[in-house]
FIMARVO-450261 format. One line per 10 residues: number of its first residue (from 1); their letters; for each residue x, y, z of N, C-alpha, C. Coordinates in Angstrom, 3 decimals. Layout:
<tormars>
NUM = A = X:Y:Z:X:Y:Z:X:Y:Z | ...
</tormars>
This chain:
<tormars>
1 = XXXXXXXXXX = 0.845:-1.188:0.000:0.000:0.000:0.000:0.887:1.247:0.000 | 0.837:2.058:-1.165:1.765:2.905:-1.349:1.302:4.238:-1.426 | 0.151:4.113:-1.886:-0.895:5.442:-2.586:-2.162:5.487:-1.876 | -2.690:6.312:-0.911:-4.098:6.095:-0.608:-4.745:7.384:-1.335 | -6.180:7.155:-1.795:-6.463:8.615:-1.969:-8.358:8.500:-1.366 | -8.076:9.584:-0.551:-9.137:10.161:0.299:-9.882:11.767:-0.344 | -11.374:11.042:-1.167:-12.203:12.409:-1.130:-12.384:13.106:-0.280 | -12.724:14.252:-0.434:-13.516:15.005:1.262:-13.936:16.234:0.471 | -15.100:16.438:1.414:-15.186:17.849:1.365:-15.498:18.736:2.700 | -14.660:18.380:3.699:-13.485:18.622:4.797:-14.927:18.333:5.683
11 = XXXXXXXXXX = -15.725:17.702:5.685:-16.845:17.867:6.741:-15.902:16.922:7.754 | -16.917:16.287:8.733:-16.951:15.823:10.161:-16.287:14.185:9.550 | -16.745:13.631:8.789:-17.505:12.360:8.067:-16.071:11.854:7.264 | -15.634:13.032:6.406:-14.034:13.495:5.631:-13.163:13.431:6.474 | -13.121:14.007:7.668:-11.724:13.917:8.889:-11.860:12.687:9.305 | -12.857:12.142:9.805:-12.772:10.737:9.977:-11.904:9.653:9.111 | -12.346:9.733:7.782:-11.490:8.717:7.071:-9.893:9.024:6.840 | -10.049:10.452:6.743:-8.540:10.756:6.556:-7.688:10.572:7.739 | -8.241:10.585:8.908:-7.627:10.049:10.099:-7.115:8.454:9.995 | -7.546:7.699:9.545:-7.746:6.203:9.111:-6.899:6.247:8.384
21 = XXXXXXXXXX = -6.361:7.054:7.071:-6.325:6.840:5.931:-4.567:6.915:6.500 | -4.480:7.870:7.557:-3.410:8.396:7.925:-2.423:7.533:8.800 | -3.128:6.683:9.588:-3.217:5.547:10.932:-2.437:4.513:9.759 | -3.079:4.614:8.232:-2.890:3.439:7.535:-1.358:4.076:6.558 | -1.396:4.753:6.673:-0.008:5.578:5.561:1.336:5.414:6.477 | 0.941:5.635:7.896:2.235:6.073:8.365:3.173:4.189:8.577 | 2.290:3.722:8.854:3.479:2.401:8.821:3.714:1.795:7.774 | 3.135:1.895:6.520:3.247:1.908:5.129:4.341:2.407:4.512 | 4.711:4.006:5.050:5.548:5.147:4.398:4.571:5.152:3.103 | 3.006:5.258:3.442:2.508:5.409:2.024:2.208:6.841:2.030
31 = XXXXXXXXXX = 1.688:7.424:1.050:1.355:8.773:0.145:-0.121:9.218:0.186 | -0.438:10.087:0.834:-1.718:10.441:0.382:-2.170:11.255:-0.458 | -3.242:11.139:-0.879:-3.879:11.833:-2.070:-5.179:12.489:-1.560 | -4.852:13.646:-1.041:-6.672:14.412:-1.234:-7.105:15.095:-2.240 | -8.261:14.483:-2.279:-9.114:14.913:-3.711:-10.347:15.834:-2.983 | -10.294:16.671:-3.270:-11.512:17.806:-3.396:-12.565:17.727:-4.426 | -13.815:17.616:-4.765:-14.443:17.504:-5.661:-15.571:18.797:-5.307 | -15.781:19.934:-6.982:-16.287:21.206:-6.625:-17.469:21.099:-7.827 | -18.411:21.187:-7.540:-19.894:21.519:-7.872:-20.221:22.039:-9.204 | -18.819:23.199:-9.603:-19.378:24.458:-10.055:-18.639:24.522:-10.967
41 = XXXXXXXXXX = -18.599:25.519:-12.476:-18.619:25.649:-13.565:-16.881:25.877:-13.353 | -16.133:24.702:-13.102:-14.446:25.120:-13.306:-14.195:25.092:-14.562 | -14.810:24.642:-15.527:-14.104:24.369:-16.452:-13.763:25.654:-17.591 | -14.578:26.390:-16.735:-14.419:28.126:-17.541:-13.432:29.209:-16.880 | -12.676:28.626:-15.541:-11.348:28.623:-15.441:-10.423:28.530:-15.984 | -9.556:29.496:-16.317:-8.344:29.505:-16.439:-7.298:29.658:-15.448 | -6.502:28.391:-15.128:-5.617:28.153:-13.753:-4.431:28.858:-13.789 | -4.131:29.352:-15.346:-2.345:30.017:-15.586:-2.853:31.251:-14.860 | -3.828:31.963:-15.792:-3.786:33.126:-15.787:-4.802:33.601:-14.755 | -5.229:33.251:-14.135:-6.201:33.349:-12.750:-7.390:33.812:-13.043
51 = XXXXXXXXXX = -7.406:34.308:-14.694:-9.240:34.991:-14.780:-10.066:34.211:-14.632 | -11.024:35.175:-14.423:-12.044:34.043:-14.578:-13.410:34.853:-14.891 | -14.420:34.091:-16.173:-15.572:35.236:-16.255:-16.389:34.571:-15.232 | -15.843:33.368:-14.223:-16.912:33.251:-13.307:-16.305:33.156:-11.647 | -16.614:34.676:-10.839:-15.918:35.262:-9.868:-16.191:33.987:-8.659 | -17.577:33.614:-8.739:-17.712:32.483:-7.639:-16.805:31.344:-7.690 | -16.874:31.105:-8.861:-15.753:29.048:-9.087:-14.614:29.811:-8.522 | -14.129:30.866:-8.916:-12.433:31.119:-8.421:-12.703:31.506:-6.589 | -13.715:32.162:-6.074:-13.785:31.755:-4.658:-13.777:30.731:-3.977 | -14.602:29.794:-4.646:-14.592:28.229:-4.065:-13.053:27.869:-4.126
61 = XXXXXXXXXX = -12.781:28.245:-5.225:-11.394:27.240:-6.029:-10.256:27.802:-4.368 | -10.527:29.239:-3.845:-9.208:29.536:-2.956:-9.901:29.360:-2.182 | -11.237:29.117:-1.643:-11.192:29.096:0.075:-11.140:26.995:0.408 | -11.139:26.561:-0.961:-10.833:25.366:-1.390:-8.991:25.015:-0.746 | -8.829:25.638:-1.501:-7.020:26.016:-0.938:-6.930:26.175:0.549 | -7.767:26.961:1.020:-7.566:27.111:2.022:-7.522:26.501:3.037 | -9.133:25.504:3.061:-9.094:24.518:4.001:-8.005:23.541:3.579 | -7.495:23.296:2.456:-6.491:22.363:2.487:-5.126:22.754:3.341 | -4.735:23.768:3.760:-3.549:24.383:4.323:-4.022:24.314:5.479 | -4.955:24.500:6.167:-5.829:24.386:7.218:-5.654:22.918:7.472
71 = XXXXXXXXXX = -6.096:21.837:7.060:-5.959:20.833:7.260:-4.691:20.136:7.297 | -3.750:20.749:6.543:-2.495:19.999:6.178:-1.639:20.323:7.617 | -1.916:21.110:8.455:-1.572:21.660:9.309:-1.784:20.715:10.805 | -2.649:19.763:10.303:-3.265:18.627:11.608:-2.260:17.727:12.415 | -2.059:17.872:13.265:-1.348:17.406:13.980:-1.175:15.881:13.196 | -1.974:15.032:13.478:-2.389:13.305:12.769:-1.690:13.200:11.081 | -1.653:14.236:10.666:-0.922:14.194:9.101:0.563:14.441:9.527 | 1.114:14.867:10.252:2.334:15.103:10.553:3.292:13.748:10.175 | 4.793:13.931:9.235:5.307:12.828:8.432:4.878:12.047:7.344 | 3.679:12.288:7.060:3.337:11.729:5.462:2.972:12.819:4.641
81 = XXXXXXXXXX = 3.317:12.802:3.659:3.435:12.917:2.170:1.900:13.211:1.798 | 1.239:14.481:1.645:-0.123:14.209:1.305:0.010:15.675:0.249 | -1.095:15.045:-0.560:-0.693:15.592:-2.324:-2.429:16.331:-2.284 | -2.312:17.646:-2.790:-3.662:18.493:-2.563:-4.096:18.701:-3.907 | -5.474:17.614:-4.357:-5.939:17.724:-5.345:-7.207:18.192:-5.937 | -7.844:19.292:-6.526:-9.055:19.417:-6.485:-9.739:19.495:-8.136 | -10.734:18.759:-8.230:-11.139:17.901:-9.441:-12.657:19.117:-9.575 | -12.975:19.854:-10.745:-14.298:20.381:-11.257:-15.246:19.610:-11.386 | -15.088:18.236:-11.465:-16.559:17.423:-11.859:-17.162:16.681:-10.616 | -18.400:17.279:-9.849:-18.448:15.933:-8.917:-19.302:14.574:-9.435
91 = XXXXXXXXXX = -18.641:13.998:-9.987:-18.732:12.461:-10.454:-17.738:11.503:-9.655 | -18.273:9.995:-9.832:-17.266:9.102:-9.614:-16.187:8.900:-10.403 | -16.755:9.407:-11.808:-15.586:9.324:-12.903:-14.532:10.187:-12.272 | -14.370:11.467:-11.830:-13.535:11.944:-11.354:-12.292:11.225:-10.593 | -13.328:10.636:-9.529:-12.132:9.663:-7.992:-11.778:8.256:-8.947 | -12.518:7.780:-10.474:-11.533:6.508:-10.989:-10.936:7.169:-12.028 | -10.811:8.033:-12.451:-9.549:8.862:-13.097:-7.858:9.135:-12.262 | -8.916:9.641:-10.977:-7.772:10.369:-10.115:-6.920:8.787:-9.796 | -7.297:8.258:-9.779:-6.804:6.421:-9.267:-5.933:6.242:-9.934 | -6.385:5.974:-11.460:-5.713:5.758:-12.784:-4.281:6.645:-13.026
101 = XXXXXXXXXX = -4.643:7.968:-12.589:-3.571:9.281:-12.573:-2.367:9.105:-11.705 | -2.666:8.869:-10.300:-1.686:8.769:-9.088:-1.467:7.403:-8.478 | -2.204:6.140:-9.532:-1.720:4.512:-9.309:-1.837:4.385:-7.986 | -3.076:4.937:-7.829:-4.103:4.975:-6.353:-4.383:3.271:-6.016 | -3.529:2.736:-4.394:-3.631:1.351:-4.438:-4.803:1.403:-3.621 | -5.613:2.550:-2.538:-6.873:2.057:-1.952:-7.167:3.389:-2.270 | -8.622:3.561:-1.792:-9.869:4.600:-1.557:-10.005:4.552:0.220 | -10.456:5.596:0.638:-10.439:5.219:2.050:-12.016:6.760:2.199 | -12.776:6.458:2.031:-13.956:7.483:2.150:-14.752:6.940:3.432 | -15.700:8.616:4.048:-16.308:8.556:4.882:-17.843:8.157:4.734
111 = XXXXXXXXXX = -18.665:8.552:5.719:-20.086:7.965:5.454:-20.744:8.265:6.829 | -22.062:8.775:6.034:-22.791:9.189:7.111:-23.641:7.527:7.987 | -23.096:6.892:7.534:-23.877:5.293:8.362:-25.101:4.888:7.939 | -26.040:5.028:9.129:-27.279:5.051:8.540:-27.851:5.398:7.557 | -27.583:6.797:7.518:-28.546:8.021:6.150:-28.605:7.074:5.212 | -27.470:6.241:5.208:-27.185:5.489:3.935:-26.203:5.755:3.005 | -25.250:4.989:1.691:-24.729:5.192:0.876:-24.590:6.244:0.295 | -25.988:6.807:-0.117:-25.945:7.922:-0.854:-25.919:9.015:-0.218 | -25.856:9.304:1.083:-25.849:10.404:1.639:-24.345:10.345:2.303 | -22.947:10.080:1.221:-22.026:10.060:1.211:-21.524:11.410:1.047
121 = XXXXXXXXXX = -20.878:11.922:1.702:-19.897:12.976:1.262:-20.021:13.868:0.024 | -19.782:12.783:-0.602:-19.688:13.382:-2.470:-20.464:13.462:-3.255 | -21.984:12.957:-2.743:-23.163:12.455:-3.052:-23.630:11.702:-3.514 | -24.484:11.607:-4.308:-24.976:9.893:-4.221:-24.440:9.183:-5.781 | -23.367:9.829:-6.142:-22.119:8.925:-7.157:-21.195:8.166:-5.919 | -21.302:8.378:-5.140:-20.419:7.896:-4.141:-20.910:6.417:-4.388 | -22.183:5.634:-4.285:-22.440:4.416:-4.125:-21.694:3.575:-5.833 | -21.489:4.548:-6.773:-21.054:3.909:-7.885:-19.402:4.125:-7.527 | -18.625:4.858:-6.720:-17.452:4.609:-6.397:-17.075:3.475:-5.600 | -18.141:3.287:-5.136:-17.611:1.319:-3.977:-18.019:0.491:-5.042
131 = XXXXXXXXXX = -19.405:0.463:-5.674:-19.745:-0.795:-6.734:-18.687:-0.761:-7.669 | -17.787:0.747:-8.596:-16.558:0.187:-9.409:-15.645:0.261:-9.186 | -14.875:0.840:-8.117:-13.487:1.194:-8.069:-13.211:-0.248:-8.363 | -11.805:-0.256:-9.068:-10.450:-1.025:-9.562:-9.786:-1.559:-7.895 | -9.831:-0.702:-6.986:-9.103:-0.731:-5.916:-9.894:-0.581:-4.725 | -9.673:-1.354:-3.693:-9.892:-1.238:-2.797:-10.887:-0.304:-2.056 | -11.757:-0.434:-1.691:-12.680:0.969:-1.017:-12.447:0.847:0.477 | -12.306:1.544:1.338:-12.364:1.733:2.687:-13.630:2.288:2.847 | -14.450:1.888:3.405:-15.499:3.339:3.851:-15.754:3.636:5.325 | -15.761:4.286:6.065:-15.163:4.458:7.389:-16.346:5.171:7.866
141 = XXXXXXXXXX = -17.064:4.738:8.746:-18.982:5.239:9.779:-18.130:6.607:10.614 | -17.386:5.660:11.661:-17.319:6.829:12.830:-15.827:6.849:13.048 | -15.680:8.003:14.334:-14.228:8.569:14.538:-13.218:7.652:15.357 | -12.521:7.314:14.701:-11.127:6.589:15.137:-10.234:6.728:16.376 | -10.038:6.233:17.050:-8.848:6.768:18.211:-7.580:6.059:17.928 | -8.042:4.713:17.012:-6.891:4.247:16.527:-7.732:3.092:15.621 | -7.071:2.726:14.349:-7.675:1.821:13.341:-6.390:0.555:13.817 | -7.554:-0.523:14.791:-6.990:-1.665:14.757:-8.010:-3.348:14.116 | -7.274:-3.658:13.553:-8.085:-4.939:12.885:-7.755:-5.927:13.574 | -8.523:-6.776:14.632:-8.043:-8.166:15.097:-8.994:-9.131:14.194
151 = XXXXXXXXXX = -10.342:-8.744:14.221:-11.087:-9.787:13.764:-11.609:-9.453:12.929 | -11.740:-9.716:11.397:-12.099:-9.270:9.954:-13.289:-10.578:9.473 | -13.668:-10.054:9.191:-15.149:-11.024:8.692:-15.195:-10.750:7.062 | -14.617:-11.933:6.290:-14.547:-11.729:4.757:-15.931:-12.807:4.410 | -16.840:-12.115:3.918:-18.323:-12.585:3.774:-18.404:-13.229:2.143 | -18.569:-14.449:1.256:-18.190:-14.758:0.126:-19.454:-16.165:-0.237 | -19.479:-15.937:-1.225:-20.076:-17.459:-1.782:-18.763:-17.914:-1.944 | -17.636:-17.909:-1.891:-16.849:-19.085:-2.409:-16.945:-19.980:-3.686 | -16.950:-18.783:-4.279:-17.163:-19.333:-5.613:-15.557:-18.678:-6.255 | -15.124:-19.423:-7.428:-13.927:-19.397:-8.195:-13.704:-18.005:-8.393
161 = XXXXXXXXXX = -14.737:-16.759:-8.995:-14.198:-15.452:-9.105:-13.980:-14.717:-7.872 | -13.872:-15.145:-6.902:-13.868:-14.282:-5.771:-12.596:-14.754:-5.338 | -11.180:-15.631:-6.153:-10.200:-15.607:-5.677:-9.559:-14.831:-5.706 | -9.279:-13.953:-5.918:-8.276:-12.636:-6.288:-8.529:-11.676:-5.195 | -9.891:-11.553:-4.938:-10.508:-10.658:-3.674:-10.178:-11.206:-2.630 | -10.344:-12.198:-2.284:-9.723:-13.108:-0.890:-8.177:-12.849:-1.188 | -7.049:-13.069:-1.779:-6.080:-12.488:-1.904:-5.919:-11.017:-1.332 | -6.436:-10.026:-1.791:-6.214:-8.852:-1.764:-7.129:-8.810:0.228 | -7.623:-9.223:0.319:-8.403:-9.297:2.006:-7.124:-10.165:3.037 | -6.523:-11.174:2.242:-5.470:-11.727:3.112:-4.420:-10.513:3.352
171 = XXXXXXXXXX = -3.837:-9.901:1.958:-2.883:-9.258:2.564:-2.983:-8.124:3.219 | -4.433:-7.457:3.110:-4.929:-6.303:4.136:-4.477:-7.479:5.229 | -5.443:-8.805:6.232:-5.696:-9.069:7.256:-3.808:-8.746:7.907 | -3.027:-9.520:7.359:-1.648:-9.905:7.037:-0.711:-8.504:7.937 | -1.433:-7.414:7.070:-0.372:-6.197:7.433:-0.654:-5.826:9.126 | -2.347:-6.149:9.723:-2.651:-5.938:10.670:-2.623:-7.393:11.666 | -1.892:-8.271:11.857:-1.703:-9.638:11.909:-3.819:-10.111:12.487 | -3.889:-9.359:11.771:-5.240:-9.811:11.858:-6.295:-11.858:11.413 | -7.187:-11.940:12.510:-7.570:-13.413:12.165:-9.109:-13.104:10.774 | -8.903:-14.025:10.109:-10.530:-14.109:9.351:-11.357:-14.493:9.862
181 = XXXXXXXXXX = -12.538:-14.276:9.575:-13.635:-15.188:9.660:-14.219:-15.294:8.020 | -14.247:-16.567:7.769:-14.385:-16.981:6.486:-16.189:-16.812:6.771 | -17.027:-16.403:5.763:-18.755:-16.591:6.478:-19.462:-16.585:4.959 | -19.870:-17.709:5.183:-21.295:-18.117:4.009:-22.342:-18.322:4.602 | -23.392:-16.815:4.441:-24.594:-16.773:4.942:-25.296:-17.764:4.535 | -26.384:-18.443:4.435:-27.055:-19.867:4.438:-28.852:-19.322:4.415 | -29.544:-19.098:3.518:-30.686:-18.448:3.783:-32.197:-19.661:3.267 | -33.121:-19.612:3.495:-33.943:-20.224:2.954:-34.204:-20.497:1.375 | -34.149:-18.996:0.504:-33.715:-19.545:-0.551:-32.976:-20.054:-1.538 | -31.720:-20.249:-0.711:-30.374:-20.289:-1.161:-29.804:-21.084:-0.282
191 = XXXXXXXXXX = -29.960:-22.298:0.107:-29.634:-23.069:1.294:-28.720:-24.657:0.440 | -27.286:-24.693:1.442:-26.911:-25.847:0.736:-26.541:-26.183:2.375 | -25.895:-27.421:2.575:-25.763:-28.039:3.921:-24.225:-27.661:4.079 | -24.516:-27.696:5.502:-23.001:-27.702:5.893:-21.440:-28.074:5.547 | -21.984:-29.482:5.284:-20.891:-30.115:4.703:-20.457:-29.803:3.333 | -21.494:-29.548:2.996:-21.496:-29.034:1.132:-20.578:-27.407:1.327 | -20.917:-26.500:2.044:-20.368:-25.355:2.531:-18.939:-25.281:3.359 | -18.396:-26.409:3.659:-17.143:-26.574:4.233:-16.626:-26.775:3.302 | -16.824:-27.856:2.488:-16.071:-28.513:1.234:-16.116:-27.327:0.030 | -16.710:-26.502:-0.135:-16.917:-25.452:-0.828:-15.312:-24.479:-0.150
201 = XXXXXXXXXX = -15.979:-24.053:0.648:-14.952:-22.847:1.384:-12.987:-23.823:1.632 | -13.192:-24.751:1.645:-11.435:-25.857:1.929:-11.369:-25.569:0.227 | -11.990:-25.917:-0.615:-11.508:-26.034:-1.431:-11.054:-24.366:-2.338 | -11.642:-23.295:-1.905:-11.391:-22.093:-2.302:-10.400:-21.823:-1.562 | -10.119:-21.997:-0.585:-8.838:-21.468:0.316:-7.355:-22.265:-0.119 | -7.583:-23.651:-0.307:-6.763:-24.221:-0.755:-5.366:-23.529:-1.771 | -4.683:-23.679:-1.309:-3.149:-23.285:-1.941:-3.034:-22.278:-1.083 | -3.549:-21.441:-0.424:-3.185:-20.335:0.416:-2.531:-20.908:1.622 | -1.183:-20.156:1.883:-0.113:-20.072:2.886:-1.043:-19.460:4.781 | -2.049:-18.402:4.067:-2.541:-18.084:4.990:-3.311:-18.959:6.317
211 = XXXXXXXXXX = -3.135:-18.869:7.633:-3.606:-20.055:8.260:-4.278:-19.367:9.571 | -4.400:-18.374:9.302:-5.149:-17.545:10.274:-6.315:-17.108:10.621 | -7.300:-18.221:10.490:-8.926:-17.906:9.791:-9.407:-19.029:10.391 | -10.763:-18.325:10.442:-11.980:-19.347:11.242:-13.154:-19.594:10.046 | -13.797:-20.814:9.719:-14.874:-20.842:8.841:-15.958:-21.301:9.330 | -17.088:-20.130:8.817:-18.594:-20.208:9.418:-19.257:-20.362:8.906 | -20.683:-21.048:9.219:-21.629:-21.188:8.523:-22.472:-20.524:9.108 | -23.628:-19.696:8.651:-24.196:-18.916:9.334:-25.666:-18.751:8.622 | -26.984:-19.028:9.753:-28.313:-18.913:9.043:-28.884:-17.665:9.451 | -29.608:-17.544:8.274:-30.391:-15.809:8.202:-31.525:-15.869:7.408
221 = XXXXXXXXXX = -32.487:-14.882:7.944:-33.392:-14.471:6.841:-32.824:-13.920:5.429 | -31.909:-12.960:5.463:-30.952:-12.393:4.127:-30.103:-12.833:4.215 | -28.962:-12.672:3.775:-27.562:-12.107:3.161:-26.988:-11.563:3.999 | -27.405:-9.835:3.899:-26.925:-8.631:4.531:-27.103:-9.372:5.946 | -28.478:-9.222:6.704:-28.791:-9.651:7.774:-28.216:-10.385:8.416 | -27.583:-11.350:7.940:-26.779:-12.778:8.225:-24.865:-11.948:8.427 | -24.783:-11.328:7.465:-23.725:-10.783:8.111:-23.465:-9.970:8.946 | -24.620:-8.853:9.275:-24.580:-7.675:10.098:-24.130:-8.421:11.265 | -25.383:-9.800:11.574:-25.628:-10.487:12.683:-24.226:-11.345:12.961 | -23.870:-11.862:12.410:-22.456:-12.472:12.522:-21.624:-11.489:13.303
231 = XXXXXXXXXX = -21.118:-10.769:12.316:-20.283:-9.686:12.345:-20.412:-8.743:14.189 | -21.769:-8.819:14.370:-22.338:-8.168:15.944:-21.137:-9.313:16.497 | -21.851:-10.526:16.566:-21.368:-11.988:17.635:-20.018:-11.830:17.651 | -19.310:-11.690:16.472:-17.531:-11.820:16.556:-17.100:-10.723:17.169 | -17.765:-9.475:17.156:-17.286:-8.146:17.427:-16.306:-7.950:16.208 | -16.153:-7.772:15.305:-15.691:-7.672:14.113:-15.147:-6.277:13.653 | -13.513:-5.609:13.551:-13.553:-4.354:13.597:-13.607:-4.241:12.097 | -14.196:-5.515:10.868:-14.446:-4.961:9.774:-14.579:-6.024:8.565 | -16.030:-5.299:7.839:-16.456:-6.120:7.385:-15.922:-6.549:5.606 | -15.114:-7.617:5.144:-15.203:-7.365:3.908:-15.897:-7.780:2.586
241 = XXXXXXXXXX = -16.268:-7.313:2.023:-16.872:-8.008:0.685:-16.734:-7.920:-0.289 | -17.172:-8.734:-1.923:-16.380:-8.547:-3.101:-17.385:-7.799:-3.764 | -17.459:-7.264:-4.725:-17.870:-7.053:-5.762:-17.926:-6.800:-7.235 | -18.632:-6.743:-7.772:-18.627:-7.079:-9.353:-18.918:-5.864:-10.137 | -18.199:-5.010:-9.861:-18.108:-3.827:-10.581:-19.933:-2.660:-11.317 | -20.134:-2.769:-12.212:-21.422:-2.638:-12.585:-22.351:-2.739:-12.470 | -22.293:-3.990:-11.908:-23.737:-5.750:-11.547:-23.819:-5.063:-10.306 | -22.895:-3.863:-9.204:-23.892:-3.547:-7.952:-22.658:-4.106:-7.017 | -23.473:-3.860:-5.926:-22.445:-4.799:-4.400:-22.686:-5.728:-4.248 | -21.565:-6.601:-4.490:-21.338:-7.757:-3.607:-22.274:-8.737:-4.072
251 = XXXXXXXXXX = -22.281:-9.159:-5.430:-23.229:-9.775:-6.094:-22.525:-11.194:-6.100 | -22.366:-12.069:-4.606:-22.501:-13.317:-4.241:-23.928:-13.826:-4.048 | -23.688:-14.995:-4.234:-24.574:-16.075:-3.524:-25.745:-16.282:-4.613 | -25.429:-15.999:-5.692:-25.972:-16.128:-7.058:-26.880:-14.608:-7.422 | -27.202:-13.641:-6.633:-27.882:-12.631:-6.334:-26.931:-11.195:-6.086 | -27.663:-10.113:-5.954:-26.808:-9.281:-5.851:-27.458:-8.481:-4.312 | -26.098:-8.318:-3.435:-26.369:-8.088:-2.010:-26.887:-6.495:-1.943 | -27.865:-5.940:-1.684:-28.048:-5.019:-1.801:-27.361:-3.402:-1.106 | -27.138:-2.264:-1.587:-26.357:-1.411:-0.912:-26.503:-1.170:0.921 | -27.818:-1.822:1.402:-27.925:-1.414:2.816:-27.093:-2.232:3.446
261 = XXXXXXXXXX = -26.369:-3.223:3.308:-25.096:-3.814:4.210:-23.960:-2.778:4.422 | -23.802:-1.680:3.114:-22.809:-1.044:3.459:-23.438:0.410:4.456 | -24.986:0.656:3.885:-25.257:1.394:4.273:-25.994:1.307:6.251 | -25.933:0.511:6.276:-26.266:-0.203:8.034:-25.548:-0.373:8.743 | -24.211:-1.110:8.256:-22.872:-1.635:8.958:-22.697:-0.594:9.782 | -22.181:-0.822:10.993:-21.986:0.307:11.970:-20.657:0.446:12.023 | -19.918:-0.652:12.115:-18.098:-1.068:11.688:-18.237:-0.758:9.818 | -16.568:-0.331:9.893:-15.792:0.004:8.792:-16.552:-1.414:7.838 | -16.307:-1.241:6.850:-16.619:-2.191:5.330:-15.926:-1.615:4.450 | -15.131:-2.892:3.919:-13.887:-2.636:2.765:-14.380:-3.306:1.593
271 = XXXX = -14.166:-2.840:0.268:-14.843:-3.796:-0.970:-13.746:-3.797:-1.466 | -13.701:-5.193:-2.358:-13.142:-5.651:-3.444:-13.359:-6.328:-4.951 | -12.895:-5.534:-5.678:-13.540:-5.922:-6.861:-12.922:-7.428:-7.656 | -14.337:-7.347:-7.425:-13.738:-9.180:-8.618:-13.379:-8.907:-10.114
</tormars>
């Protein structure tokens, strides 16, 4: 992890993750990236020459500046490397450009919890930044005193495309000598037996060095439900899941898991794209 890059638009919700983002850079020696994303007609900016026929975008654009100097100033950023970026379009296309640009290895964004997904920070493109990012999403509920991972709950059908994501969840667990919990929710309409679900999950893990993991079987009315509920029992400082880019979140278990797991979870939830 070399590159993190953290949206904000410096609220309560924004310091939170960048606190995280920061917890996660400094034993890394990784790089941060803040991205600013602005509302308003930049593109009739001119950045050489400072005119502008529109007096408001160039106010935003410096009191924009400003809180960034303001912030850069935080005690918690002190020794890393953080790069002040501010993007005219608020889209998601913006934050998977900016990725593509600065070989961005995670996302680490905030969230209002409950409100839900879309009442993200950046607004409600935010829920298409966890369903596509290329990389890693962090999304971070509440305020940190310190980001520690003992017990990680990687939630999966265990099915063949979700090897690469279990990879990328080992070497997160790995950096935090963190344990798994391997968990295949088990629901009424989607029900296979135990044994069928062990032999499933041994055989997906198989070839992995990793040996630090517990495997569960777990019954629920849903999906989501089945993991929230898990995830309560373990005390879990975080939940992970894969997803399939386009097709939505976390479209295991032959179905696609709907956005309120991320938007309910009261603990951190990290995605990975298959």
């Amino acid at each position: 992890m070399n590159r993190i890059l953290v949206p904000t638009d410096f609220s309560e919700q924004a310091e939170n993750a960048l606190k995280v983002a920061a917890m996660l850079a400094k034993p890394n020696n990784a790089e941060i990236y803040l991205l600013h994303m602005m509302e308003i007609p930049m593109q009739q900016i001119d950045p050489i020459n400072a005119h502008s026929d529109v007096p408001e975008a160039l106010f935003f654009m410096k009191l924009a500046h400003k809180k960034f100097e303001d912030l850069m100033d935080s005690d918690f950023l002190e020794g890393i490397t953080v790069h002040e970026t501010v993007k005219a379009d608020l889209t998601f296309n913006e934050i998977k450009e900016a990725c593509k640009e600065f070989n961005i290895d995670m996302i680490v964004m905030g969230s209002h919890g409950a409100k839900g997904i879309k009442e993200m920070f950046v607004g409600s493109n935010a829920e298409k930044v966890v369903r596509t990012s290329e990389v890693p999403v962090l999304v971070i509920k509440n305020k940190h005193q310190s980001f520690i991972v003992n017990d990680f709950v990687f939630a999966s059908d265990f099915k063949n495309d979700n090897r690469e994501t279990y990879k990328q969840a080992v070497q997160f667990a790995e950096s935090f000598g963190a344990r798994i919990h391997l968990l295949m929710v088990n629901t009424a309409s989607n029900f296979i037996t135990t044994i069928e679900a062990k032999e499933r999950i041994h055989d997906f893990i198989s070839g992995q060095s990793f040996d630090n993991y517990s495997i569960n079987i777990y019954n629920d009315i849903s999906v989501e439900q089945g993991i929230l509920n898990f995830s309560k029992d373990v005390n879990a400082d975080l939940i992970g899941i894969s997803t399939h880019g386009r097709q939505g979140i976390a479209h295991f278990f032959n179905g696609s898991i709907s956005e309120d797991l991320v938007n309910h979870a009261k603990r951190p939830v990290i995605t990975f794209k298959i």
